[in-house]
Each structure stands twice: as structure tokens, then as C-alpha cells.
N, C-alpha and C positions, 0 to 999 in steps of 0.2 A: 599537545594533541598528537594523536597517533593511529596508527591502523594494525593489528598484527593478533593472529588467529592462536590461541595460548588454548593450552591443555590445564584443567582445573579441576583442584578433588577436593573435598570433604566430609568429617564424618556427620551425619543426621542425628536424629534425635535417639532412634533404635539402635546406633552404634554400629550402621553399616556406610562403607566408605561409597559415595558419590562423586562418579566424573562426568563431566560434562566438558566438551569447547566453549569456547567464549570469544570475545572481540575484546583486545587491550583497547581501551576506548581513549584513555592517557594516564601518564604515569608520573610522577613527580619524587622527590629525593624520599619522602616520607607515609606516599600515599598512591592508588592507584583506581581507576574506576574502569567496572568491565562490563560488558553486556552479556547476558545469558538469554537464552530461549526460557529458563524456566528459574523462581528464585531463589535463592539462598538464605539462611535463615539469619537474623541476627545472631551477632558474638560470635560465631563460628570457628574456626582457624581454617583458613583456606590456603592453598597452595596452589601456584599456577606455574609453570613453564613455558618457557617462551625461546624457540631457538633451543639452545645447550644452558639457559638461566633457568633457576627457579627461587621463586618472590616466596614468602610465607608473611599473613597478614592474618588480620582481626576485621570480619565483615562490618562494617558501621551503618550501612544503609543497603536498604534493596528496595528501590523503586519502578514500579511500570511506568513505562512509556511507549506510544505508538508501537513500537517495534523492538519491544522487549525489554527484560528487567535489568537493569540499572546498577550495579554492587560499586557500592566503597567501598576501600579495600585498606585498610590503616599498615602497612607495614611494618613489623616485627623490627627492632631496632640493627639486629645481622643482616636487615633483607634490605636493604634501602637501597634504591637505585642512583647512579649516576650515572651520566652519558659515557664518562672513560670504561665503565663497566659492560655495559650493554647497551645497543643504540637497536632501538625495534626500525625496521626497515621502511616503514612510514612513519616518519616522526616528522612534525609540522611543530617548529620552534618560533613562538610566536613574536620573543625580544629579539630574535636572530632577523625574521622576516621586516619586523617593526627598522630595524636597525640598517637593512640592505635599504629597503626603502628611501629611507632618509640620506643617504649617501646619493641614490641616483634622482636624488630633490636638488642635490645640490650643483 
């Protein structure tokens, strides 16, 4: 899980390019999920930037919620993240937390 404000474009149906910010919501080695004010369409190819990185993916899902739409973001097999690559400035590592924990159990 993660927090971090990425810049995001792709083309529409007319074949005019669309950018929008968005909220990295989390990110994993093959997939990523983002929040948008407004949604993206399936299948797409999106591209997001984040910091000096930029991800290129295949949208899989766009869903509403409360406070805005939802995108799955499948990433492109060049675009896969790891932590030695880029680490977004709010990252909330859940095996990492899981794992301090149980050390100061003991």
C-alpha cells in the first residue's frame, strides 16, 4: 500500500490523448491500482509517472467508490516495479510491518 500523486495519460476513444493526476493507491511487481477523479476506460494503455519513473500498463478494471474511481492497472512486462527501482515515498509494506511486529512480541 502506498500514497503518492503520479501524473497519468491516455488515448480515448476519438484518439485524443488524456491527462489526468491520480493517487498511486499500491503497487506490486506486476500490477498497480490508482484513484482518478474521473474513469478510464477499459483495455486502454495508460502511463503514469511518478517521481523521475514511468509505469506503462493495460487498464483491467475501473471502478466507483465513495471518493472516486478505482483503475487496475496490469503492467506491461518492461514496466514492472520493484522496491530497488523505485520506492514511492509512502509505502506501507505490510510483510515488513507484519514481521517488526512479531519481533517486538518476542
Amino acid at each position: 500500500m502506498c500514497a503518492d500523486v503520479v501524473e497519468a495519460s491516455w488515448t480515448d476513444q476519438e484518439g485524443h490523448i488524456q491527462r489526468a493526476k491520480a493517487l498511486l493507491e499500491n503497487i506490486s511487481q506486476s500490477g498497480a491500482c490508482l484513484q482518478f477523479e474521473e474513469p478510464v476506460p477499459l483495455g486502454v494503455s495508460v502511463r503514469f509517472t511518478c517521481l523521475k519513473h514511468e509505469f506503462v500498463g493495460e487498464v483491467r478494471y475501473c471502478s466507483y467508490q465513495e471518493i472516486g474511481y478505482f483503475v487496475g492497472v496490469q503492467l506491461a512486462p518492461k514496466s514492472h516495479w520493484s522496491r530497488r527501482t523505485f520506492k514511492p515515498r509512502h509505502l506501507l509494506d505490510l510483510q515488513e510491518l507484519a514481521s517488526t511486529k512479531g519481533k517486538r512480541g518476542r
